[in-house]
C-alpha positions as CSV (number, residue, x, y, z in Angstrom):
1,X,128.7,76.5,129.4
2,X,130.4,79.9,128.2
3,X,129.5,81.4,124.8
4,X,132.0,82.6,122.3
5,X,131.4,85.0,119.3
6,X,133.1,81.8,117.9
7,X,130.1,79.5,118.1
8,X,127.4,81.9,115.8
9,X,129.4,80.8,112.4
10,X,130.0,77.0,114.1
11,X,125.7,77.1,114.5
12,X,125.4,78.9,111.7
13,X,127.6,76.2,109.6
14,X,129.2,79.3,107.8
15,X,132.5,80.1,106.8
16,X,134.7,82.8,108.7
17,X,136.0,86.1,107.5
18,X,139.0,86.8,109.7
19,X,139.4,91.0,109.8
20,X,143.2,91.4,111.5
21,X,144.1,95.0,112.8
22,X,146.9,96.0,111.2
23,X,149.2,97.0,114.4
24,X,151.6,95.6,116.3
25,X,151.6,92.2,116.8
26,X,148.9,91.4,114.0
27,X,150.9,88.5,112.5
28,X,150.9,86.4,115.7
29,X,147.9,87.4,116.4
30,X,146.2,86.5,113.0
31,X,148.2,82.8,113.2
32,X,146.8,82.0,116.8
33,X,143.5,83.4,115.5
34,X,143.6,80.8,112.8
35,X,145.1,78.4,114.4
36,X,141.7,78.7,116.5
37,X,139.0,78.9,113.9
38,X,140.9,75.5,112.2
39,X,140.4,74.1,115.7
40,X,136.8,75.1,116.0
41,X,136.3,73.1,113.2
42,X,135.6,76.2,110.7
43,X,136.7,77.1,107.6
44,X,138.6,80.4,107.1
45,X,136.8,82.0,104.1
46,X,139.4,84.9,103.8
47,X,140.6,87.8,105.3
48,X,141.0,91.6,106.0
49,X,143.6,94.0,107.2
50,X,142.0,96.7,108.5
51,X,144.5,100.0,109.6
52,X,144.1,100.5,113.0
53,X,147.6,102.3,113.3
54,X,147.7,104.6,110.7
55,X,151.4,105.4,111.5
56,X,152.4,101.4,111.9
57,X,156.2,101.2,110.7
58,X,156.7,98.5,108.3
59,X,152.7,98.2,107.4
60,X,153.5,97.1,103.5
61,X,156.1,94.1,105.1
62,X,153.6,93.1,107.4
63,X,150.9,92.6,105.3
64,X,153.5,90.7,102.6
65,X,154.0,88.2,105.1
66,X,150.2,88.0,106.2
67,X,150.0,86.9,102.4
68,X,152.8,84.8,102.1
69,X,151.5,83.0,105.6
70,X,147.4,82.5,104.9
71,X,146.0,80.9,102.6
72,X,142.9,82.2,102.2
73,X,142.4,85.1,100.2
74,X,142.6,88.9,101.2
75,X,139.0,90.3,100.7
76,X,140.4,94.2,101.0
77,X,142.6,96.8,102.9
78,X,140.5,99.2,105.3
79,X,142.6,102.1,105.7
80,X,141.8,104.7,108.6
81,X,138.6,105.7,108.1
82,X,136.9,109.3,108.8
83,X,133.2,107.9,107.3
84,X,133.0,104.2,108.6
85,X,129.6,103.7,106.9
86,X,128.8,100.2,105.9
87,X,128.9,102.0,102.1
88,X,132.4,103.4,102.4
89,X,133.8,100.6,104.0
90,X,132.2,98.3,101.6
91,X,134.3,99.9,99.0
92,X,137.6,98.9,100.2
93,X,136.5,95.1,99.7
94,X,136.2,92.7,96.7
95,X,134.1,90.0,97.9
96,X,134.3,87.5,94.9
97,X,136.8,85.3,95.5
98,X,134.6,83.7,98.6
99,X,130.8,84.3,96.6
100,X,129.2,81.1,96.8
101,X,131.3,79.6,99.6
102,X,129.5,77.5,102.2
């Protein structure tokens, strides 16, 4: 049987952060994502829109609608990062609202 990155938080029983580059095509992509992880039987813990386009038209619109269409919480905006240490890009996210989920 084939293995999926999918099956570590399934064995692990752990929720799932869902990290959605922000380019074209991110908002289908994100709903088929999720659409998978409910599938799998997981829980979506929350979500974060990391800018892999730095020059995407109609960024803010996008991620309005990512809002308006999950509903778990965003965790944080990763804009295009020069330093991607786990420190800088820790910065850009607010954890709290999925603390203590299971």
């Amino acid at each position: 049987s084939r293995q999926t990155l999918a099956d570590l938080p399934k064995q692990l029983k752990v929720p799932v952060v869902l990290v959605i580059g922000m380019k074209l095509g991110c908002i289908s992509h994100a709903l088929l994502t999720v659409e998978a992880i409910v599938k799998d039987g997981l829980r979506l813990a929350g979500w974060v829109a990391n800018r892999v386009d730095p020059d995407m038209s109609c960024y803010q619109e996008n991620l309005d609608t990512l809002k308006g269409m999950l509903s778990a919480p965003l965790l944080g905006e990763i804009p295009m990062l020069e330093d991607i240490s786990p420190e800088n890009v820790a910065s850009y996210l607010d954890i709290d609202p999925i603390v203590g989920c299971s």
